[in-house]
N, C-alpha and C positions, 0 to 999 in steps of 0.2 A: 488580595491573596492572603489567605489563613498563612498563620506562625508555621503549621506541619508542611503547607505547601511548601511555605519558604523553603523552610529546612529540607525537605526534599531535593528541591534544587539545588540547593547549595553543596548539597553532597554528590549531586548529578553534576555539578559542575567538576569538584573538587576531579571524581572520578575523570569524567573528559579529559582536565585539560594534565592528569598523570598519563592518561593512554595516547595523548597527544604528545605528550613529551619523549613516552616509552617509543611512540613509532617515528619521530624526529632521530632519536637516538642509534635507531633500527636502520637507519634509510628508506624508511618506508613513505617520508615527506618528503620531499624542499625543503631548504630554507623558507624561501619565499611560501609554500604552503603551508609550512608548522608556523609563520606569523600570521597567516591571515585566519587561519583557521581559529589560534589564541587570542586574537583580536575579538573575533566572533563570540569565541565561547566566553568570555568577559563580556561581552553585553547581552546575551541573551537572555533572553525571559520566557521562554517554554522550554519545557523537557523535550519534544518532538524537536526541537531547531538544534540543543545540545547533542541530542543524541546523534543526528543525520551526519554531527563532524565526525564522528566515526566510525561510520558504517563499513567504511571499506578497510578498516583497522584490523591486526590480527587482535582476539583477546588476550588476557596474557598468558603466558607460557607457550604461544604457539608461533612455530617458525617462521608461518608463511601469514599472510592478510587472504580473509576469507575471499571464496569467490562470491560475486555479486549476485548472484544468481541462485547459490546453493550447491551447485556443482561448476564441475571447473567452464570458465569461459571459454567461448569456441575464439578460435584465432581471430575474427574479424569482428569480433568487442563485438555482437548485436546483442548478448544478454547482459551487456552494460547496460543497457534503457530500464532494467529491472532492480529497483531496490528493495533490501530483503532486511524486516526489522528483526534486527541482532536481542533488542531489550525484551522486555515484559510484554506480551502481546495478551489482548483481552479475549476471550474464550468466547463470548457474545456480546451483541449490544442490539439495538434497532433503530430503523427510521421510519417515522410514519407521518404519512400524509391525509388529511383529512379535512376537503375542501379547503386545501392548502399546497402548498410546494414543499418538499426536503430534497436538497441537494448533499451532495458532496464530492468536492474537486479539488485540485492543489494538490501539495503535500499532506497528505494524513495517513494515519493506521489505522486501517480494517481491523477488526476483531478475525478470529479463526471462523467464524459463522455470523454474516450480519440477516437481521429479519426487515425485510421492505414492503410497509402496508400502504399501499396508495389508494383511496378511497373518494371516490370525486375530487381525486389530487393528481399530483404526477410528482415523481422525482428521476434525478438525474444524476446516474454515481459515474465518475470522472476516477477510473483506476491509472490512467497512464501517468501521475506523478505519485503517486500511493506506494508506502510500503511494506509491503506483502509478509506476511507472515511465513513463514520456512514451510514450504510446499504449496501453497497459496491458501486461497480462502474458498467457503462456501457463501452464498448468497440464496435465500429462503424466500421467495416473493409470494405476495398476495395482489393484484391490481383488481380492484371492483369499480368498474367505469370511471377509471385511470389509468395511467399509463405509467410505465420507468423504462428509463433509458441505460442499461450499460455500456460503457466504452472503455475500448481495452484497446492497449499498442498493441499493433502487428506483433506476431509470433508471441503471442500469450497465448498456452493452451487452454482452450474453452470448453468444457463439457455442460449444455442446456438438455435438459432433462423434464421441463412444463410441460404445464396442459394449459390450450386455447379453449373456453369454452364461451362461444361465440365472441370470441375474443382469438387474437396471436400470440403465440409466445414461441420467440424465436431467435436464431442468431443468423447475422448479415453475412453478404458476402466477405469474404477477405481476398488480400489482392495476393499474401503468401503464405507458406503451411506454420504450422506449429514451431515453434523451436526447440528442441530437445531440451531438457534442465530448465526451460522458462515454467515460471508460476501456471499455476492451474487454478483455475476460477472455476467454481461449480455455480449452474444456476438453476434452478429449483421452483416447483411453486404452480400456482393457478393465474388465471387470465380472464376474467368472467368479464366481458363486456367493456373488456380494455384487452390494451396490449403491452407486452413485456419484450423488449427485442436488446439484444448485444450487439453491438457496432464496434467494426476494428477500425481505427484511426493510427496513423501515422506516430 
């Protein structure tokens, strides 16, 4: 890790573990969750793991802790399952595949528009622990005799917008509708002699 990385952190930390304390003070923890949270933020070593302690945190000067979602939570928490990144969110990035694999799953952040080349490749983007940039993201695809996979929790709204050309490009069935205020995934792009499909999972 570079000196500016460090120092990065270290002031990503500093921040945390004051907003950590400012929402102990607040009521907005436990006990028991304002230590474990500061426990954590003491050993951690990425910006993405500091940041996730507090996502559910008001910023400061505000009364209430954000909804997780971007607007208010429906009563029976389902746009819990959605986490929405509060910090610096990257405006583009890419993944490209070429006679090769790129994944991405786990906890990460999408950029506001990711580009996906898969070229005698395949990849596979895993949005259900992902955190979404404040309205969701777009996604730009290219498949030329390869494939990608998106997967996205139930009541994520999906708008797919491709073109198959001797190729699919589509999104699956889902077992429930949209959620009002859940993130919106745009998918985008061509299909030449591959296929591009969106999958709801659980």
């Amino acid at each position: 890790m570079s000196d500016s990385r460090g120092d990065s952190l270290e002031r990503l930390r500093e921040h945390v573990i004051d907003q950590l304390s400012t929402g102990y003070s607040r009521d907005f923890l436990s006990e028991e969750e304002f230590e474990q949270r500061l426990e954590t933020a003491t050993a951690a070593d990425r910006h993405a793991e500091l940041r996730s302690l507090i996502v559910d945190l008001p910023p400061a000067g505000s009364p209430n802790p954000p909804a997780v979602s971007g607007e208010s939570a429906a009563a029976d928490g389902r746009l819990e399952r959605f986490a929405i990144n509060r910090a610096e969110v990257s405006a583009e990035s890419s993944l490209i595949a070429v006679f090769s694999g790129a994944d991405r799953k786990g906890v990460w952040e999408p950029p506001r528009t990711l580009n996906v080349v898969a070229i005698f490749g395949g990849s596979d983007i895993d949005l259900r622990e992902a955190r979404f940039p404040p309205g969701g993201l777009t996604i730009k695809v290219v498949a030329m005799f390869g494939g990608v996979d998106i997967i996205v929790s139930e009541g994520t709204n999906v708008e797919v917008s491709g073109a198959g050309i001797f190729g699919a490009f589509e999104a699956g069935k889902r077992k429930s509708p949209a959620i009002p205020g859940a993130p919106t995934v745009k998918v985008e792009g061509a299909a030449i002699f591959g296929g591009v499909e969106v999958r709801f999972k659980g």
